[in-house]
C-alpha positions, 0 to 999 in steps of 0.5 A: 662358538655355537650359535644358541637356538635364540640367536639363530632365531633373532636373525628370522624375527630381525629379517637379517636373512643373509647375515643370518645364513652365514652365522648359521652356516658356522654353526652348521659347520661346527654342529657336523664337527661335534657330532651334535645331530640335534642342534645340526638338524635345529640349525638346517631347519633355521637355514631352510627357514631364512632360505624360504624369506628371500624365496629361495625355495629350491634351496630351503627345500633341499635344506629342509630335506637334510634336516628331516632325515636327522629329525627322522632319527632323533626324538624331537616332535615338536622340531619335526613338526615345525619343519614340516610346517616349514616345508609345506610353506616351502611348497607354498611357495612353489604353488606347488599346493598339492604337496604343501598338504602332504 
């Protein structure tokens, strides 16, 4: 079954980031089947979250950008901003500092 926005969490707060990144990407998975653009876009966000923990930037990036453009098209500001948040991090951590202030 789907993964709830707290179980998707706990693997960040309990730094289990590979574990979390293959529950997540059955979530994902069955979020793209039913066509729930929300939890998908919530679900990448996490991804790119964990991705971000064991410094895999490239990939957050990426994932991040999946996220945003289905953040662009749903009506959740809150979510976006805390992925905004999570790209600037992602730049960060690139020391790419000019863009983590875009």
């Amino acid at each position: 079954p789907p993964m709830t926005k707290d179980s998707l969490n706990k693997f960040l707060k309990n730094k289990e980031y590979a574990k979390g990144i293959e529950n997540i990407e059955k979530s994902i998975l069955t979020f793209k089947e039913l066509g729930f653009g929300d939890w998908l876009a919530y679900a990448l966000k996490v991804k790119g979250q964990l991705y971000v923990e064991i410094n895999k930037y490239e990939e957050a990036l990426d994932i991040f950008m999946q996220s945003l453009s289905l953040y662009e098209k749903i009506e959740d500001k809150r979510e976006k901003t805390s992925l905004l948040n999570g790209i600037a991090k992602t730049y960060n951590g690139m020391q790419e500092y000019d863009l983590a202030k875009i």
